[in-house]
C-alpha positions in Angstrom: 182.6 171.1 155.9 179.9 172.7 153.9 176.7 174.5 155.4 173.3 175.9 153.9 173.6 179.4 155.3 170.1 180.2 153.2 168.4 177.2 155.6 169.1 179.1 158.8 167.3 182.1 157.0 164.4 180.9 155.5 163.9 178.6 158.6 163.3 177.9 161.4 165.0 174.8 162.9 163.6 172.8 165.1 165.7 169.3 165.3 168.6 167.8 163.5 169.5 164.5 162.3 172.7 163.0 161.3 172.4 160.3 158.3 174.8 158.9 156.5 175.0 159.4 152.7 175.2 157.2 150.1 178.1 158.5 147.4 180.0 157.4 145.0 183.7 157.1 144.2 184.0 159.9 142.2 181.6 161.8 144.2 183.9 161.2 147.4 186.6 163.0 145.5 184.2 165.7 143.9 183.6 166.7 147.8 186.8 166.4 148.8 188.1 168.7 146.0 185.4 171.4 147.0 182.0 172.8 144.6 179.1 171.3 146.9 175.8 173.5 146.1 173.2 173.4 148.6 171.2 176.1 147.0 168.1 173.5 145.5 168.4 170.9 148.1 165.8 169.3 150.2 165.1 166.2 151.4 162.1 163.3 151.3 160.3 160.9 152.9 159.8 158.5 149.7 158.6 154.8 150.5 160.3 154.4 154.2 163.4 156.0 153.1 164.9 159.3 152.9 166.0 160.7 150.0 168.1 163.9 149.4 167.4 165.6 146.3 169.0 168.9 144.2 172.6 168.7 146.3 175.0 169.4 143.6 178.4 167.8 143.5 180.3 168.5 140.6 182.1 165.9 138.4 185.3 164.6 138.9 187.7 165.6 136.2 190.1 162.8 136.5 187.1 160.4 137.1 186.7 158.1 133.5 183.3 156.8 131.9 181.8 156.0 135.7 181.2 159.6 136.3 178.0 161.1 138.5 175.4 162.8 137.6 175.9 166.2 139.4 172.1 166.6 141.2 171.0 163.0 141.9 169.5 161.5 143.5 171.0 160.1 147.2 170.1 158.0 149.9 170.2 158.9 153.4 170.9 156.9 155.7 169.1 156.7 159.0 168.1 154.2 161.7 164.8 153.0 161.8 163.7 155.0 164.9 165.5 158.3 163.8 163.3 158.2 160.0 160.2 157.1 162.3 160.5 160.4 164.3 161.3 162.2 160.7 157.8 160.6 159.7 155.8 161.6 162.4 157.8 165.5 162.3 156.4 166.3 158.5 153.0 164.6 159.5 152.2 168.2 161.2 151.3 170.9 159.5 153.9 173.3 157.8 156.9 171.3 158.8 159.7 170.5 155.8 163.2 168.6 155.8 166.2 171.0 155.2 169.7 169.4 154.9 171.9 171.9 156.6 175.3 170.9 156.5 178.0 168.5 154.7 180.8 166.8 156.8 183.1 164.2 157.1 183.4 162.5 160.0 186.3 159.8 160.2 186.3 158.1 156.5 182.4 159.0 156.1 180.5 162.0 155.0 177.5 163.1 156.8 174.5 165.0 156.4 172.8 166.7 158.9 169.0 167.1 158.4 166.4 169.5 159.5 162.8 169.4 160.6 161.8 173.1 159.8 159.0 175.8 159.6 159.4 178.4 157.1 160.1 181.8 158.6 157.7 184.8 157.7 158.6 188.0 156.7 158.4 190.0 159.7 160.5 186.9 161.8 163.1 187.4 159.4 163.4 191.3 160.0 163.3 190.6 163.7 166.2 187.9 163.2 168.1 190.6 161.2 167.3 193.3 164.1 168.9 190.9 166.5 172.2 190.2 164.4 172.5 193.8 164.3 172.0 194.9 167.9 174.7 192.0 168.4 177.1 193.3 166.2 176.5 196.8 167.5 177.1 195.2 170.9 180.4 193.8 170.4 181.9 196.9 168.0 181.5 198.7 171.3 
């Protein structure tokens, strides 16, 4: 499993969506073998589909001329309804999709997505307040 720590820092999450990825073969094995990059990711709304943009698999070594490009493009894959809700989430004002983590579940790989506000400044010195008075709390 693979998660975007930086999301949970730079926003604010407000509801999660699991889709489905479209991968490749040598992709599947790129993941499997570790390297995934979350650091430029986002996701789109882009004609009635959702696209995930700037994750960054690594090639496959062993994989021959059918190699990936590392940061492509990928579909998501969502139900009608779910992207619907997605739609109408980005529709208000100051709201973004964040993919948050990487996982496998059973033979497939998910993705779970984000609707999210950017944090300001002083709510991320408050967060940081807060993880400290917790930490302080259980040392003692």
């Amino acid at each position: 499993m693979y998660t975007n720590r930086r999301a949970h820092y730079e926003y604010e999450l407000l509801e999660r969506f699991e889709a489905g990825i479209s991968l490749t073969g040598s992709e599947v094995k790129s993941i499997r073998a570790g390297g995934v990059d979350f650091r430029d990711a986002f996701a789109r709304l882009h004609g009635g589909n959702i696209d995930l943009e700037g994750l960054y698999i690594p090639t496959y070594k062993e994989a021959t001329y059918n190699n990936h490009e590392p940061r492509r493009t990928r579909r998501l894959l969502l139900h009608r309804e779910e992207i619907g809700k997605v739609k109408r989430g980005l529709e208000q004002k100051g709201l973004t999709l964040v993919p948050t983590r990487l996982y496998q579940k059973g033979k497939f790989f998910k993705v779970e997505i984000a609707l999210a506000r950017g944090k300001k400044l002083h709510d991320k010195r408050r967060a940081e307040a807060e993880k400290t008075v917790r930490r302080e709390l259980r040392e003692l």
